[in-house]
C-alpha positions in Angstrom: 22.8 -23.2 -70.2 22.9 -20.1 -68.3 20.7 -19.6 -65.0 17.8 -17.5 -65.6 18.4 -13.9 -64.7 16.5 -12.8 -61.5 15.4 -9.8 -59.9 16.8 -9.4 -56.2 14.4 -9.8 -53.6 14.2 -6.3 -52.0 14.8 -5.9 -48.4 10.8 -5.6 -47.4 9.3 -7.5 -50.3 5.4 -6.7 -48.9 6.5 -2.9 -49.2 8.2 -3.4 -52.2 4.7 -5.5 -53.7 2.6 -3.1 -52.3 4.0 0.0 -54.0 4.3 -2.2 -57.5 0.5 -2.7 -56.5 0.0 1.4 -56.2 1.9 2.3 -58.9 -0.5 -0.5 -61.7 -3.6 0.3 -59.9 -3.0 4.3 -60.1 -1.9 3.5 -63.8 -4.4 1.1 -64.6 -6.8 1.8 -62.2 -8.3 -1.4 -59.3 -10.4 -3.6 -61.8 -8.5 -3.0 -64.6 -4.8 -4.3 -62.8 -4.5 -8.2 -62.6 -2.0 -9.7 -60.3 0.0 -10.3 -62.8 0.4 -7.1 -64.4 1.0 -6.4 -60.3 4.1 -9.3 -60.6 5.4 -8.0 -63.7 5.3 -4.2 -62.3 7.3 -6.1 -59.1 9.4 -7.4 -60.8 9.0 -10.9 -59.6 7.1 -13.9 -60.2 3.8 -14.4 -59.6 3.9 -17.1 -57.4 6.3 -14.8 -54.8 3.4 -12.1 -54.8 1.0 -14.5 -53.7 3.3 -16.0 -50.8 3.1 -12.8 -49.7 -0.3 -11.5 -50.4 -3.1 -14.3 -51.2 -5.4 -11.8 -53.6 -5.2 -8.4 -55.5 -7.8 -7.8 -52.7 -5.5 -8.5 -50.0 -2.7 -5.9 -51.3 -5.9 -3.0 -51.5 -6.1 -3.8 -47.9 -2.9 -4.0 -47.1 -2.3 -0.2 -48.9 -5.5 0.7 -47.2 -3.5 -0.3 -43.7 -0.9 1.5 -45.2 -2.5 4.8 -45.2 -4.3 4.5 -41.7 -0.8 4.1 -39.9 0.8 7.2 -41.5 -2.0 9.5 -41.1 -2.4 8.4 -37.2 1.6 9.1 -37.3 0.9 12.5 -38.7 -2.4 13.2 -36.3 0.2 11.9 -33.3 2.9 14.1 -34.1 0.5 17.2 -34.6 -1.0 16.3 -31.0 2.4 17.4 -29.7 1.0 20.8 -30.4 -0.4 22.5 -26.7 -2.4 25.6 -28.2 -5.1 23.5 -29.5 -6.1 26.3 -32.1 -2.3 25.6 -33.2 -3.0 21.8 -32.9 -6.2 22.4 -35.3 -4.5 23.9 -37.9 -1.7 21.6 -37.8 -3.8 18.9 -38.1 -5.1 20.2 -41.2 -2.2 21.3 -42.8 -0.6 17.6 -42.2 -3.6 16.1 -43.7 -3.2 18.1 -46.6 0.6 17.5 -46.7 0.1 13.8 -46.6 -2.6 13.8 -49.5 -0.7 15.5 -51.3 3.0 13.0 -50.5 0.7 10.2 -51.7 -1.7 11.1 -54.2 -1.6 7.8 -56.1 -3.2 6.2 -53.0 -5.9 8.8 -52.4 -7.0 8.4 -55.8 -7.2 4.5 -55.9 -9.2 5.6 -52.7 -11.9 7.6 -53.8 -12.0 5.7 -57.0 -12.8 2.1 -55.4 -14.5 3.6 -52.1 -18.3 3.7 -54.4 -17.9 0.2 -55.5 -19.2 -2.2 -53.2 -17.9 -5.4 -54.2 -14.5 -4.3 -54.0 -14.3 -2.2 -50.8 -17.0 -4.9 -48.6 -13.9 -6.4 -47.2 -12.3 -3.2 -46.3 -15.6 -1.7 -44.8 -15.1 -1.8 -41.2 -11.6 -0.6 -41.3 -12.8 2.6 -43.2 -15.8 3.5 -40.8 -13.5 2.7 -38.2 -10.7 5.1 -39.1 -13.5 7.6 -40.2 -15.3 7.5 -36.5 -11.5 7.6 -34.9 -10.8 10.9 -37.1 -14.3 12.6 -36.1 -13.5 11.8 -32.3 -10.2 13.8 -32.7 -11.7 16.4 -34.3 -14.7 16.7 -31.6 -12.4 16.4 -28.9 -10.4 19.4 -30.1 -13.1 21.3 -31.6 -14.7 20.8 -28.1 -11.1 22.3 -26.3 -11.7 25.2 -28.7 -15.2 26.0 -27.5 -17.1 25.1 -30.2 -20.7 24.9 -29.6 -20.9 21.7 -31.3 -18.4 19.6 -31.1 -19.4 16.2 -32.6 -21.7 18.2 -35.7 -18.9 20.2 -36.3 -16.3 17.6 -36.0 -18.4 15.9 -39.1 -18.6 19.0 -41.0 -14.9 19.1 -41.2 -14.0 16.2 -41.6 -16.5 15.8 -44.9 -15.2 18.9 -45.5 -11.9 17.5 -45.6 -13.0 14.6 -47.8 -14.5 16.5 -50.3 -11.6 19.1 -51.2 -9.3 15.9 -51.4 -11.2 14.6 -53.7 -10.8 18.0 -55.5 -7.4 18.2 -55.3 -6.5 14.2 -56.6 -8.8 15.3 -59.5 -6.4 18.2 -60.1 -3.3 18.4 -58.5 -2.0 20.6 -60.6 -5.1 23.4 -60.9 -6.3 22.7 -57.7 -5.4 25.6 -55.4 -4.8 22.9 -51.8 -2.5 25.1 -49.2 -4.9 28.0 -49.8 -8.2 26.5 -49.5 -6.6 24.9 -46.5 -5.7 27.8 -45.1 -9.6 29.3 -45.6 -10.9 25.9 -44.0 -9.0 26.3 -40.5 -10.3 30.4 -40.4 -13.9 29.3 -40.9 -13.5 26.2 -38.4 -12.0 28.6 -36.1 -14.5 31.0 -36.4 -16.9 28.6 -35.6 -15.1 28.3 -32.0 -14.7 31.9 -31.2 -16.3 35.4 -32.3 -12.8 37.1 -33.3 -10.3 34.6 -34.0 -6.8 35.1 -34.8 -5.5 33.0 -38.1 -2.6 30.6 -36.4 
């Protein structure tokens, strides 16, 4: 008898079950992937999955983890920039560039952030990255002269929210770099009376 035929265990297996998980629940969408279907996506068994990751739940939060990291990689690298008008529209054009890189995430997002029993576990890390993002953008908007920081800070950033949402709807039609671009002249004409598009 011949040993069964395995799959190699890839180098990271929680990055490697974690972007099976992505890949069913953008397919399948949240409630409609089991772990299973998650396994079998893997390519592995289901008891490795759960040594690695006790629930469906647990991977969700784990891509939700996911996500926070790159964009505060992204927001960190865009800091670098001293003209904070510069920094502004960096910011924004990263934040685009990273929806964009990882649109099956985004939409698993905005698709599981309305229902309540799914997200209650992930609740305090998404008001948590929210409030960290609205503090960057009030501390910059506040460099720029803005003549309210912490109201406009909001504003953008649900701004922000709502033309991702747009665009994961339709990537294809949805017109991202330039309405972008129009969000960081109107945010910078909220700062200043004649501002200069960075």
């Amino acid at each position: 008898m011949s040993p069964r035929r395995r799959n190699p265990i890839p180098e990271d297996p929680r990055l490697h079950l974690m972007d099976a998980a992505l890949r069913a629940f953008a397919r399948d969408g949240y409630q409609g992937t089991s772990v299973r279907q998650i396994a079998a996506e893997a390519g592995v068994a289901t008891g490795l999955l759960y040594h690695y990751f006790p629930s469906k739940e647990a991977l969700l939060q784990a891509l939700f983890e996911r996500s926070g990291a790159l964009v505060m990689q992204a927001f960190a690298q865009a800091a670098g920039e001293p003209d904070p008008r510069q920094r502004l529209a960096r910011l924004l054009r990263v934040s685009a560039a990273l929806v964009r890189e990882h649109q099956d995430f985004w939409r698993i997002s905005y698709g599981v952030r309305f229902q309540h029993e799914v997200v209650a576990g992930l609740a305090p890390g998404i008001a948590a990255s929210s409030a960290a993002y609205v503090l960057l953008f009030a501390e910059l908007l506040g460099q720029l002269g803005h003549p309210s920081p912490e109201v406009g800070a909001r504003l953008l950033f649900a701004t922000m929210d709502g033309l991702f949402q747009h665009y994961v709807l339709d990537p294809e039609g949805y017109p991202l770099d330039d309405v972008i671009e129009g969000l960081i002249v109107q945010t910078l004409m909220a700062t200043s009376p004649t501002p200069e598009a960075p």
